[in-house]
C-alpha positions in Angstrom: -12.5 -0.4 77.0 -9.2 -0.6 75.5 -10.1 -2.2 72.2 -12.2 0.5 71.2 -9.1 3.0 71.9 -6.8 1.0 69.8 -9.1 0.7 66.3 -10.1 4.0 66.8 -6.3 5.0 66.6 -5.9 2.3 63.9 -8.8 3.9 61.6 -6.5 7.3 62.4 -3.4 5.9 61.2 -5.0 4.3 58.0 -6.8 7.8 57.2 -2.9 9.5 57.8 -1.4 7.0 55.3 -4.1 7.7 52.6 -4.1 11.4 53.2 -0.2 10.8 52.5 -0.3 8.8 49.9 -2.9 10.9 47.7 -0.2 13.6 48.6 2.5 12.0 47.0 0.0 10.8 44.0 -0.7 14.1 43.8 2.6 15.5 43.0 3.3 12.2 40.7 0.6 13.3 38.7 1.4 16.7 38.5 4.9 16.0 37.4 3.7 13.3 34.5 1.6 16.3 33.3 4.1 18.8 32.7 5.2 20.6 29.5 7.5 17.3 28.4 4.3 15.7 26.4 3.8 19.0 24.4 7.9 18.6 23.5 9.6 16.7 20.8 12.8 16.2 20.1 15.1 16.3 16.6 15.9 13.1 15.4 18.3 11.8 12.8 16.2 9.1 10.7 15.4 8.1 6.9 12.6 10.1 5.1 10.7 8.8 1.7 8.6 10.3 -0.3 5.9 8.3 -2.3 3.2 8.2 -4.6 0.1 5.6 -3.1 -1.5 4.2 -6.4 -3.9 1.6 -6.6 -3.6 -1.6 -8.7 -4.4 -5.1 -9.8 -1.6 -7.8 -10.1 -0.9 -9.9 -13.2 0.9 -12.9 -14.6 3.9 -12.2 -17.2 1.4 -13.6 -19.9 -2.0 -14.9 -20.0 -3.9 -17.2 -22.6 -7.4 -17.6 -22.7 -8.4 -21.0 -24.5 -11.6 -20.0 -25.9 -13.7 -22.3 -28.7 -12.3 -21.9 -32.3 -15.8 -22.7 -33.7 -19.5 -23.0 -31.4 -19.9 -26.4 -30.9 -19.2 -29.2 -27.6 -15.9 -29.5 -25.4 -15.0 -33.0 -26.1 -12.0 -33.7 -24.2 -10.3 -31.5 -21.5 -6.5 -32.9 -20.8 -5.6 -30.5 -18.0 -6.7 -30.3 -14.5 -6.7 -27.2 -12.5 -3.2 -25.9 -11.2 -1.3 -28.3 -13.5 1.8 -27.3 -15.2 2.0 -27.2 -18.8 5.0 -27.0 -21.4 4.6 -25.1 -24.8 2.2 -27.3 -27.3 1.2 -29.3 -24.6 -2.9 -30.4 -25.2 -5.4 -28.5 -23.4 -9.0 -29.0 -24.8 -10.7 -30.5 -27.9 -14.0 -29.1 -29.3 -16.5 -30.6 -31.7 -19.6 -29.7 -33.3 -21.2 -33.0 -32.6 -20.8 -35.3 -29.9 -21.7 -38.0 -32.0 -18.5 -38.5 -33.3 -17.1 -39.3 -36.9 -14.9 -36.0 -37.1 -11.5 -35.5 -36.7 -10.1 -33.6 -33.5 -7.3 -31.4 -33.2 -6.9 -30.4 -29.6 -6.1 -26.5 -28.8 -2.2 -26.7 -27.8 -0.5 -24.5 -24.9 1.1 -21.6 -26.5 3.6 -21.2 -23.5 4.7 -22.9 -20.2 2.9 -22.0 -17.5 -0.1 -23.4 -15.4 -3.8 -24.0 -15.4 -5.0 -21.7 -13.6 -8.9 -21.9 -14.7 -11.1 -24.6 -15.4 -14.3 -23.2 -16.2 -16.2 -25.5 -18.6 -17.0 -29.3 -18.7 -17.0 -31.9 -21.0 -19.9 -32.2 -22.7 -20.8 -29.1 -22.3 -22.1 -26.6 -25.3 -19.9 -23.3 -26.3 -20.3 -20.4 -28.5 -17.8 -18.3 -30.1 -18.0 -14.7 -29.8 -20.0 -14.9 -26.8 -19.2 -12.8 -23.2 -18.2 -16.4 -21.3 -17.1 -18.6 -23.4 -13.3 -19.7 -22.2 -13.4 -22.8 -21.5 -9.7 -22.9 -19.2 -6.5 -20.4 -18.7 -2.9 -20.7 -18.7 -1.0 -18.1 -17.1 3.1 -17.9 -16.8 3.3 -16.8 -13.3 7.3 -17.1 -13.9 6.8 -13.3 -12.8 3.8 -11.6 -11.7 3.0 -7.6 -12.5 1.1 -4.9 -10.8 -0.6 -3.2 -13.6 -1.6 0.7 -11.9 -2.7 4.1 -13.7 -0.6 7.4 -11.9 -2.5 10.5 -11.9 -0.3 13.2 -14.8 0.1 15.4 -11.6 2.4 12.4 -10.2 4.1 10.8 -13.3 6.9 13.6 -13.6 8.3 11.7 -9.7 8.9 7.9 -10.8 11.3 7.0 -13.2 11.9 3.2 -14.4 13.8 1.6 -12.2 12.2 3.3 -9.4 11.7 1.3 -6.1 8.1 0.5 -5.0 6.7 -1.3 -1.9 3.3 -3.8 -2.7 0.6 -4.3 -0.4 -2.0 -7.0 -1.6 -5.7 -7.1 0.1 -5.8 -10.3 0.6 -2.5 -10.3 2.5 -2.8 -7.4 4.7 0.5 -8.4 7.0 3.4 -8.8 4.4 4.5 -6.2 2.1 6.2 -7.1 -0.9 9.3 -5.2 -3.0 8.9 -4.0 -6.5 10.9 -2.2 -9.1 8.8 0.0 -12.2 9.5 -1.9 -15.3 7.4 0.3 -17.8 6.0 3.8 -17.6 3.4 4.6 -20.4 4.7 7.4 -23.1 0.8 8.6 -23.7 -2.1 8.8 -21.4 -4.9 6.2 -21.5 -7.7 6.9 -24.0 -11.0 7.8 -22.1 -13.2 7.3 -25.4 -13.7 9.4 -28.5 -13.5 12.8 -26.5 -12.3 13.9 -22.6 -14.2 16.3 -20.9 -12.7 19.3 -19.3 -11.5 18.4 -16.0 -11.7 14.5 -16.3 -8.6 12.6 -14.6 -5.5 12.0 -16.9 -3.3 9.0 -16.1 -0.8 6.9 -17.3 -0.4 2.8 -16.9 2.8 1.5 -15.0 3.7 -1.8 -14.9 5.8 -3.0 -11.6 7.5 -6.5 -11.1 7.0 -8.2 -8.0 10.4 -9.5 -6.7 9.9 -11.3 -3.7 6.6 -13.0 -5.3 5.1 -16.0 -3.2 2.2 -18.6 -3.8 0.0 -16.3 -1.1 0.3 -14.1 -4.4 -2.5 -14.3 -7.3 -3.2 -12.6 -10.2 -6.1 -10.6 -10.3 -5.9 -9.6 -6.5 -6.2 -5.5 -6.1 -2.9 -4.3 -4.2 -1.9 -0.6 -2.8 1.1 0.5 -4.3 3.9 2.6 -2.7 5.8 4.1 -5.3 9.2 5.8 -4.0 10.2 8.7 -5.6 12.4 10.2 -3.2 14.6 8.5 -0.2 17.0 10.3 1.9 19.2 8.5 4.9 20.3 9.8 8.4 18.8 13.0 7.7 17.2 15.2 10.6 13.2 15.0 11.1 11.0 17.2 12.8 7.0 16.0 12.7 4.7 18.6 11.0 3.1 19.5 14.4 5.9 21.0 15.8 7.2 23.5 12.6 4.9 26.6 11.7 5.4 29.0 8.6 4.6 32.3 8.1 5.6 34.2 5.4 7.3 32.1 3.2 9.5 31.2 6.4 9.8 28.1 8.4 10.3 28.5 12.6 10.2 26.4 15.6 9.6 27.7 19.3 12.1 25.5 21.3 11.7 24.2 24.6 12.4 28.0 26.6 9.7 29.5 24.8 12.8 30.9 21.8 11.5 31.0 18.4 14.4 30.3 15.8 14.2 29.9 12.4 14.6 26.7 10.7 15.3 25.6 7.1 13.7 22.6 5.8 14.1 20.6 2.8 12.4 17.3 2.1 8.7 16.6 3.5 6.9 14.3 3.3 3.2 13.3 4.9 4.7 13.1 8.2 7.6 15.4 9.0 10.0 18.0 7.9 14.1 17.1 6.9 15.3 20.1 8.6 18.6 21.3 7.0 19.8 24.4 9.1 18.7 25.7 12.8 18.6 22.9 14.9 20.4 19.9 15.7 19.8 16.5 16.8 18.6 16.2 20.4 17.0 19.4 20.4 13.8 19.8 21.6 10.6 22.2 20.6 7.5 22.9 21.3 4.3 21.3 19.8 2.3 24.0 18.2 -0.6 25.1 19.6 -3.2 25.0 16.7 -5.9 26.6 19.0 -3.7 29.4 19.1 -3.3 30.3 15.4 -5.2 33.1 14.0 -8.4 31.8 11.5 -7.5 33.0 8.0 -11.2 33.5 7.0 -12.0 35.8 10.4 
C-alpha cells in the first residue's frame, strides 16, 4: 500500500518542477522579447558608395588568325594553350591540297598564347565568312573588364578610380581593379536614338590580382567605387525617418532628436551631428507611417 503513496507523490513532485520550470521559461522568454531587438546602436565603421555595372573580361590584345584567301588549312604549328613569341608560325593555308605551291605560314603578331584551336588540318575555309578563324592568340599579360555606365552614373568614377570584380564563374573570390579608360562620347546605337533609349559610356578596368581561374570572355559584376569614407558613424536606413526636408531619430526613451547625415549609401546613413557612437534608437515602425496616397 505504500508504493502507490510514494509515485503518487513522485508524479506530484515532477508536475511541481514543470509547473516551475515553464515559470521561469516563461519569464526568459519574456525578457528575450523585449524592446532591445527593435534597438540599434550607432556605430563607427567605413561607408562606400558604388556604381554595380555589368561586364565581360578581356585579354590586353586579341588576334584572330583567320584565312588570307578560301582555300584548305595545311599545317597548324600550335597546339592549344601554348605560348607563342612575336612571328612565331601559327597556320599555313592552301588552295589545293595537292601540293606544288609555295606556303607562307600566318606568323604571331605578338607574344601571347593559343587560346583557340578551332579548325583542322585538312579542313576547307572561306574568307569573309561568319566562322572562319581557324585559332586565337590572346596576350593575357593583363586582362580588362570592358563595361558600359549608364550617363546618369558616369559624372561619379573618375580614372584611377578603385573597383571590386566579381566573375560568374567564380562566385567566392572577388578580385581588385583600377578604371584605366572612361569613354569621352557615348556609344552609337545606330543611325538615330529614340527618345528615352539608355545612353552609356564604355569603361575599361584592369584586373590586378588576375589569376588562371580568370578567362576572357567570362561576364563579371562590377563594383565601381566612387565614394569611400573611414571610421565615420553609421546608422542603417531603418532606424532614420525624414520629414520635411529634415532627418530625426527616436532614441531608445521614446526622444526624438534631430540628426544630420551626410554620406548614404544602399544600406545606412553617415550621421554627422546628433548622436554619437554607442547610442542607441529605435527601429522605425513602418506600419505606423501615414500612406502618402490616402
Amino acid at each position: 500500500m505504500k508504493l502507490p503513496l510514494i509515485k503518487w507523490a513522485l508524479v506530484g513532485m515532477s508536475a511541481a518542477l514543470v509547473a516551475g520550470n515553464h515559470s521561469l521559461l516563461g519569464r526568459w522568454l519574456s525578457s528575450t522579447n523585449s524592446n532591445d531587438t527593435n534597438l540599434g546602436e550607432v556605430k563607427r565603421g567605413e561607408l562606400v558608395q558604388r556604381v554595380t555595372v555589368a561586364g565581360m573580361l578581356m585579354p590586353l590584345r586579341r588576334a584572330i588568325i583567320a584565312p588570307p584567301y578560301s582555300g584548305y588549312v595545311k599545317k597548324i604549328f600550335v597546339t592549344l594553350g601554348e605560348r607563342v613569341t612575336a612571328g612565331m608560325p601559327l597556320v599555313s593555308v592552301v588552295q589545293s591540297l595537292r601540293g606544288g605551291e609555295e606556303v607562307y605560314p600566318m606568323l604571331a603578331p605578338f607574344d601571347g598564347e593559343v587560346v583557340q584551336v578551332l579548325k583542322t588540318e585538312g579542313e576547307y575555309v572561306e574568307t569573309g565568312k561568319d566562322g572562319n578563324a581557324i585559332a586565337r592568340v590572346d596576350d593575357l599579360t593583363k586582362l580588362i573588364v570592358t563595361s558600359d555606365v549608364p550617363e546618369t552614373d558616369v559624372a561619379k568614377i573618375r580614372r584611377g578610380g578603385e573597383a571590386l570584380i566579381k566573375a560568374m564563374a567564380v562566385p567566392k573570390h572577388a578580385y581588385h581593379g583600377i578604371i584605366r579608360d572612361i569613354a569621352i562620347a557615348a556609344k552609337e546605337k545606330g543611325n538615330w536614338n529614340r527618345a528615352g533609349d539608355p545612353v552609356e559610356f564604355n569603361v575599361r578596368i584592369e584586373v590586378l590580382d588576375k589569376d588562371r581561374d580568370l578567362r576572357p570572355g567570362m561576364s563579371c559584376l562590377v563594383d565601381i567605387i566612387t565614394e569611400k569614407r573611414t571610421n565615420v558613424l553609421l546608422l542603417p536606413h531603418e532606424y532614420v525617418q525624414k520629414k520635411d526636408e529634415v532627418f530625426f531619430v527616436t532614441l531608445a526613451d521614446g526622444t526624438k532628436r534631430t540628426v544630420r547625415v551626410g554620406l548614404r549609401n544602399e544600406s545606412a546613413f553617415e550621421i554627422l551631428d546628433g548622436l554619437i557612437q554607442g547610442d542607441r534608437v529605435q527601429m522605425v515602425d513602418f506600419a505606423a507611417l501615414p500612406d502618402k496616397h490616402s
